[in-house]
C-alpha beads as a LAMMPS data file, in Angstrom:
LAMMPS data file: protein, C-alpha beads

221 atoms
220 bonds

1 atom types
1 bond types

-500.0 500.0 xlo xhi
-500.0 500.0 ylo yhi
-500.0 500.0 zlo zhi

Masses

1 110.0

Atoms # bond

1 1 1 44.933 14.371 212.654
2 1 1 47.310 12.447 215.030
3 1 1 46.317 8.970 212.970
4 1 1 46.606 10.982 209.617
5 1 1 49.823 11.685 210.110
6 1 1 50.955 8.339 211.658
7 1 1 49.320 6.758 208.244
8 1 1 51.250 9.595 206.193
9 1 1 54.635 8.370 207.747
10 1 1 54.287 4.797 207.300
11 1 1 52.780 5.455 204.231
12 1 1 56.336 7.484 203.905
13 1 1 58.355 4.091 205.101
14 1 1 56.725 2.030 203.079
15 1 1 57.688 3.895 199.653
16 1 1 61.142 4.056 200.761
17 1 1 60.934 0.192 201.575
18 1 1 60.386 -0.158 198.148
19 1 1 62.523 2.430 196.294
20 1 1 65.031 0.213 198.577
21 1 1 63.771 -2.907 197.177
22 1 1 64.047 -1.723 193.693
23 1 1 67.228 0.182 193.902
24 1 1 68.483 -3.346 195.419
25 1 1 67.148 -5.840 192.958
26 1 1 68.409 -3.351 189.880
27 1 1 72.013 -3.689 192.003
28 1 1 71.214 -7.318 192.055
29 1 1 70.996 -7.869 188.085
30 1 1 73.937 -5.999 187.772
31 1 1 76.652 -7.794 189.792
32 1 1 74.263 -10.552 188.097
33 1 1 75.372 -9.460 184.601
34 1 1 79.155 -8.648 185.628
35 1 1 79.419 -12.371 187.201
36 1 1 77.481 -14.285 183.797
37 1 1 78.195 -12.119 181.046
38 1 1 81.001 -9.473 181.472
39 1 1 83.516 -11.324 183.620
40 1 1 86.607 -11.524 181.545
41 1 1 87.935 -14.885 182.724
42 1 1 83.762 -16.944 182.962
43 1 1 81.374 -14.372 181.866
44 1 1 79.583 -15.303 178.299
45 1 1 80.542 -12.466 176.328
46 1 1 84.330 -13.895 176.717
47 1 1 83.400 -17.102 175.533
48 1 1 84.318 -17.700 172.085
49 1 1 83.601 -20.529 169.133
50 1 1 81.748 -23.463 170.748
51 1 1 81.814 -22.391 174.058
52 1 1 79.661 -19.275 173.181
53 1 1 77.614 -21.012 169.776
54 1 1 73.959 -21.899 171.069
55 1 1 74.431 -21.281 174.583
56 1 1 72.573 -17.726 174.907
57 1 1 69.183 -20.010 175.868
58 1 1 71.327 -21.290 178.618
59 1 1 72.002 -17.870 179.857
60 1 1 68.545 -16.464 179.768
61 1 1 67.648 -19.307 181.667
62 1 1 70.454 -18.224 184.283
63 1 1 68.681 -15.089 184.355
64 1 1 65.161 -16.286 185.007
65 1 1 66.232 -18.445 187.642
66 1 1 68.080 -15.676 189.491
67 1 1 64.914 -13.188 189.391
68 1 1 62.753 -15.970 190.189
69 1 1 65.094 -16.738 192.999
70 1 1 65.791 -13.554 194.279
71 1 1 61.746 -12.505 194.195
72 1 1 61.429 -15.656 196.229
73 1 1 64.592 -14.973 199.040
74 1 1 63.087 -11.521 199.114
75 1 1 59.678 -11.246 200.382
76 1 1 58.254 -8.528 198.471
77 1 1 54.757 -6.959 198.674
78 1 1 52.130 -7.561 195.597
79 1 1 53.088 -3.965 194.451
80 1 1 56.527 -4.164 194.566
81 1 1 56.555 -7.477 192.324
82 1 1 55.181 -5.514 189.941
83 1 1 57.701 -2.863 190.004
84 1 1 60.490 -5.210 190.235
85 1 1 58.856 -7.112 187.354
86 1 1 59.151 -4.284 185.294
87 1 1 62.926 -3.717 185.842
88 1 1 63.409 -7.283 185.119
89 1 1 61.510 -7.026 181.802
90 1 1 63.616 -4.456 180.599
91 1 1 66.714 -5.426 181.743
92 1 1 66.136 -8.989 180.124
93 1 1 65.026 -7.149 176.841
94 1 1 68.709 -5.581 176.763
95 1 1 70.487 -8.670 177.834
96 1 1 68.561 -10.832 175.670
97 1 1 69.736 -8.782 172.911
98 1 1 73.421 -8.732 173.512
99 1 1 73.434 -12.290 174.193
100 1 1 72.184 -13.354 171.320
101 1 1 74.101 -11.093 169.549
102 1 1 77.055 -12.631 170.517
103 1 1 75.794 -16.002 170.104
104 1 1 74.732 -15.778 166.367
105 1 1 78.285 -14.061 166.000
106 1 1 80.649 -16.846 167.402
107 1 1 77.972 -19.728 166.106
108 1 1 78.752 -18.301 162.776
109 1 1 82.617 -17.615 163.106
110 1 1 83.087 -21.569 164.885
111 1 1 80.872 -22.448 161.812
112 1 1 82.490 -21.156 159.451
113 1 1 86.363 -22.311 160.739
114 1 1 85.086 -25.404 161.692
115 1 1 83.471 -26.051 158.304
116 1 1 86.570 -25.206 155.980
117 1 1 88.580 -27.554 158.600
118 1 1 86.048 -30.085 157.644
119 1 1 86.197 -29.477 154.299
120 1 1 89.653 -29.098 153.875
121 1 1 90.339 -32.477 155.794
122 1 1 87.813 -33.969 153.274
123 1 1 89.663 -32.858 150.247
124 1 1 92.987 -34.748 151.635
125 1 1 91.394 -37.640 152.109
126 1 1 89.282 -37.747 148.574
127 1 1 92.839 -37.053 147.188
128 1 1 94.163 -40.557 148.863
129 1 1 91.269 -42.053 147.708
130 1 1 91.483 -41.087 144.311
131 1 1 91.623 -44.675 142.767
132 1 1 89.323 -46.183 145.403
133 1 1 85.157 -45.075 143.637
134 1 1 84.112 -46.327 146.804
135 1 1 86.251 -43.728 149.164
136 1 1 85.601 -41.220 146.821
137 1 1 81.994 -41.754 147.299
138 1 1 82.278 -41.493 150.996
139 1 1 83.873 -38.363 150.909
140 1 1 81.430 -36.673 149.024
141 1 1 79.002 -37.684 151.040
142 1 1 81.490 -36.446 154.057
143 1 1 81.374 -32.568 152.238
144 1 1 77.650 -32.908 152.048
145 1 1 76.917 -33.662 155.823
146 1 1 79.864 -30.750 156.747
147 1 1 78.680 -28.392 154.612
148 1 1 74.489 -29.075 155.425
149 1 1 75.366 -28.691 159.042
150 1 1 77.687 -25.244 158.714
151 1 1 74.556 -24.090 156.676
152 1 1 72.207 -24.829 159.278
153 1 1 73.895 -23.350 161.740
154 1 1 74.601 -20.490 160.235
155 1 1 70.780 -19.983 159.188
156 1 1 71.535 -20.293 155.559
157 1 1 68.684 -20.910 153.130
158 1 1 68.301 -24.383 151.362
159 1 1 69.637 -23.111 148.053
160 1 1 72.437 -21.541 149.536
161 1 1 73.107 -24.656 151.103
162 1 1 72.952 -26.049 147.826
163 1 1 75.003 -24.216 145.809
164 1 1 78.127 -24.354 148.385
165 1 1 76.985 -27.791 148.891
166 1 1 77.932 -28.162 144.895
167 1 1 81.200 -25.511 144.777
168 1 1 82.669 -27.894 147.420
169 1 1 82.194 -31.363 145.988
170 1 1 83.660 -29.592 142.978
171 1 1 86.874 -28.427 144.505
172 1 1 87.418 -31.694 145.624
173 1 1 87.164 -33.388 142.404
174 1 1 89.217 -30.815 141.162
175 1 1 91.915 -31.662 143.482
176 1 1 91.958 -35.023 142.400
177 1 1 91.804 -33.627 138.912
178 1 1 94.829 -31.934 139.592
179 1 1 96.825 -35.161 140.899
180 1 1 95.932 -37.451 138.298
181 1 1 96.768 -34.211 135.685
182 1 1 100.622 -35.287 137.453
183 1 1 100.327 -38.277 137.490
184 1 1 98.263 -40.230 134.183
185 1 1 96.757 -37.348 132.039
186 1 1 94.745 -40.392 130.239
187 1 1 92.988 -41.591 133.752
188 1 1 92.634 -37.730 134.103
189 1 1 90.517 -37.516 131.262
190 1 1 88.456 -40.737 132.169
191 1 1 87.499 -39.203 135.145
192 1 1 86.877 -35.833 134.273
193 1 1 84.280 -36.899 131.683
194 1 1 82.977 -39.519 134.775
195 1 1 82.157 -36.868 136.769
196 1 1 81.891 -33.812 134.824
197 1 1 78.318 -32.860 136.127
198 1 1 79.550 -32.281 139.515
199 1 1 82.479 -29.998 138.388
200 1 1 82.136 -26.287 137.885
201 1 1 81.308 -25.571 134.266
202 1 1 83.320 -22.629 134.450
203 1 1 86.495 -24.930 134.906
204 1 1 85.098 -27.019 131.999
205 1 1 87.516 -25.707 129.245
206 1 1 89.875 -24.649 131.251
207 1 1 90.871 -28.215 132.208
208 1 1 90.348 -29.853 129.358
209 1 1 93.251 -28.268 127.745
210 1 1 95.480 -28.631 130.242
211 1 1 94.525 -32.199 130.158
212 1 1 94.859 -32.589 126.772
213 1 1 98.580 -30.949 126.943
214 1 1 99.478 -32.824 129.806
215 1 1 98.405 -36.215 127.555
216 1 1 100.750 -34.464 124.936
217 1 1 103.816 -34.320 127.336
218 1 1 103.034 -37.967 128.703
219 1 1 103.475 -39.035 125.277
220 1 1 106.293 -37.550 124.330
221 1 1 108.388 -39.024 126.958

Bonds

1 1 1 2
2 1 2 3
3 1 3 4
4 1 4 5
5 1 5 6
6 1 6 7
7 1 7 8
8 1 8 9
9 1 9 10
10 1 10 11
11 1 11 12
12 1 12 13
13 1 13 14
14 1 14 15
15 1 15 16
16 1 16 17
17 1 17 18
18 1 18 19
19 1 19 20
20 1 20 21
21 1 21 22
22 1 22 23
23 1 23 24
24 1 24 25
25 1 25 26
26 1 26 27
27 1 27 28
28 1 28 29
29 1 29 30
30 1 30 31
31 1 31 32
32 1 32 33
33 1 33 34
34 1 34 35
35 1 35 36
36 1 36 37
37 1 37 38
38 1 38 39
39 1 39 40
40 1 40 41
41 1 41 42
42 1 42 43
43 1 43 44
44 1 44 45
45 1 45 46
46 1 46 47
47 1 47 48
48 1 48 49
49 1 49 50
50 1 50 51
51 1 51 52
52 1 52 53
53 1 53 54
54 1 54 55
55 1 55 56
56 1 56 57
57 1 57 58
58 1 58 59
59 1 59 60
60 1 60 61
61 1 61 62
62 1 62 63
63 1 63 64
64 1 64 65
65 1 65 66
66 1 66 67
67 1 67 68
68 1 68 69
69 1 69 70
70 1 70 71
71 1 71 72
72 1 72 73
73 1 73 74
74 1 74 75
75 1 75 76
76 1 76 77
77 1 77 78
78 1 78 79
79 1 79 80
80 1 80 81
81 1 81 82
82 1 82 83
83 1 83 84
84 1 84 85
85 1 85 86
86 1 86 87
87 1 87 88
88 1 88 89
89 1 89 90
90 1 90 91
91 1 91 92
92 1 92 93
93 1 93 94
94 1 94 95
95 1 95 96
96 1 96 97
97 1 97 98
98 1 98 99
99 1 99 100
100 1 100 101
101 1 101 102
102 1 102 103
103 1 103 104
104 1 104 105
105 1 105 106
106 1 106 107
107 1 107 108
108 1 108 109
109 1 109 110
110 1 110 111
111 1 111 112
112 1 112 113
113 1 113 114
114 1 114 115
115 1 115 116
116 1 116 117
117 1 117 118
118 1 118 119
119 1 119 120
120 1 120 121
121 1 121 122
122 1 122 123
123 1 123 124
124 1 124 125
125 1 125 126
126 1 126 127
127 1 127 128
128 1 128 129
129 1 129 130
130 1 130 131
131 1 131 132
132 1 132 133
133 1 133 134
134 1 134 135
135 1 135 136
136 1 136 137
137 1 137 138
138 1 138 139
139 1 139 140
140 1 140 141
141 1 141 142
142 1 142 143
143 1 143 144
144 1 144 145
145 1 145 146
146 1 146 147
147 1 147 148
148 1 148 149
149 1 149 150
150 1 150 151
151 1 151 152
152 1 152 153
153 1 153 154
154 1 154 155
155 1 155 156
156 1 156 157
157 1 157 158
158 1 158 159
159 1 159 160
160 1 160 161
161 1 161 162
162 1 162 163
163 1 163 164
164 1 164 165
165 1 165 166
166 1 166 167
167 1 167 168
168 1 168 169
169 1 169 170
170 1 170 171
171 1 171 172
172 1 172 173
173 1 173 174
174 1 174 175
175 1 175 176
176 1 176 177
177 1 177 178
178 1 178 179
179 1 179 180
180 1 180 181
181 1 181 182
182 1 182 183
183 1 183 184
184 1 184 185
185 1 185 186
186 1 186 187
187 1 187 188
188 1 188 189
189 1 189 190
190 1 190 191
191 1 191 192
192 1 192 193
193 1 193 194
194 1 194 195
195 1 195 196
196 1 196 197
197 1 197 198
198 1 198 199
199 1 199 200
200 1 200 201
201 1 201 202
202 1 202 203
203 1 203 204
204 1 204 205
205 1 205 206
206 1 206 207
207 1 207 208
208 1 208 209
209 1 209 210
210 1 210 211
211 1 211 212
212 1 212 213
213 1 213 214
214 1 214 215
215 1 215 216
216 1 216 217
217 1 217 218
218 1 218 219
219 1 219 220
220 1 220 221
C-alpha cells in the first residue's frame, strides 16, 4: 500500500510537471507571437509593402527555430514532446494562416502601387522618346518586364499577364499619340498606322478622326 501510494503521488507530480510544461510552452508562443507578429512598432503584421511582401517564410522559420529551441533549453520527457508537439502544430496552423494572409495582401497592394509607378514612369519617358524608334522600343520592352513581374507576383495567370501586358503598351502609344495629335497631326497618322496592332482596337476610330481633324486645323493655319 505504502509504495502504491508513494507511486500514486509522484505519479501525481509528474502530471502536474507537465500540465506546467505545457501551460508554459503555450505562454511561450504567445509572448512569441506578441514580440514577431503583433508588436505594433517590429511585429510582421505592422509591416507593410515590401517589408511584409514574401517574408511570411521568414517568419515561420522564426517560429520553428524558437520551438526547436525552446524543446531543446527545456528538457522535456518523451511524453511531454509529444504534447508540446501538438500545441505547436496547432498554433503554427493558425499563425501560418494569418501570416500568409497578410503576406499575399501587402505583396499584392506593393505590387500593384509599385507597378502603376513603373508604368507610369514608363509612359513619360516613351513620351520623350517619341521621335527616337529606338527609345521607344526600349520602353516597351520596359512595360513588358514591369508588368510580367507585378503579374507574377501577384499570382496572375499567363493570359492575364498578357492582356494587361497589351492594355499597357497601348496606353503608352496612345500617349504619344496624343502629343504628336499637338504637335504634327501628319507624323500622327504615320505612326498610328506604324503601330496600329499594338493599340486598342476600340480606340481605332476614335483616333482616327481626331487625327484626321487635327490634320484639318494644321492646314488651315
Amino acid at each position: 500500500q505504502g509504495l502504491n501510494q508513494i507511486a500514486a503521488a509522484a505519479l501525481k507530480i509528474s502530471d502536474t510537471i507537465e500540465h506546467t510544461k505545457g501551460m508554459e510552452f503555450n505562454n511561450a508562443i504567445e509572448k512569441w507571437k506578441q514580440d514577431n507578429l503583433l508588436d505594433k512598432e517590429n511585429g510582421y503584421f505592422s509591416k507593410q509593402g515590401a517589408d511584409a511582401a514574401g517574408k511570411s517564410p521568414e517568419v515561420m522559420q522564426n517560429y520553428d527555430d524558437f520551438v526547436a529551441g525552446w524543446m531543446k533549453e527545456h528538457k522535456v520527457s518523451r511524453f511531454t514532446s509529444k504534447q508540446l508537439e501538438a500545441i505547436s502544430s496547432q498554433k503554427r496552423t493558425g499563425i501560418l494562416s494569418n501570416t500568409t494572409a497578410h503576406d499575399l495582401q501587402e505583396t499584392n497592394k506593393w505590387a500593384d502601387t509599385e507597378g502603376k509607378l513603373g508604368i507610369e514612369n514608363a509612359i513619360s519617358n516613351i513620351v520623350a522618346e517619341r521621335n527616337n524608334p529606338e527609345g521607344i522600343k526600349t520602353q516597351i520592352e520596359n512595360i513588358k518586364q514591369i508588368t510580367q513581374w507585378k503579374g507574377s507576383l501577384q499570382n496572375l495567370d499567363a493570359k492575364t499577364i498578357e492582356l494587361q501586358t497589351r492594355d499597357n503598351i497601348s496606353q503608352a502609344l496612345c500617349a504619344i499619340l496624343d502629343t504628336k495629335m499637338q504637335e504634327n497631326p501628319t507624323e500622327a497618322k504615320a505612326f498610328f498606322e506604324e503601330h496600329r496592332e499594338d493599340i486598342n482596337s476600340n480606340l481605332h476610330s476614335r483616333y482616327l478622326s481626331a487625327i484626321d481633324q487635327q490634320e484639318r486645323k494644321y492646314q488651315a493655319r
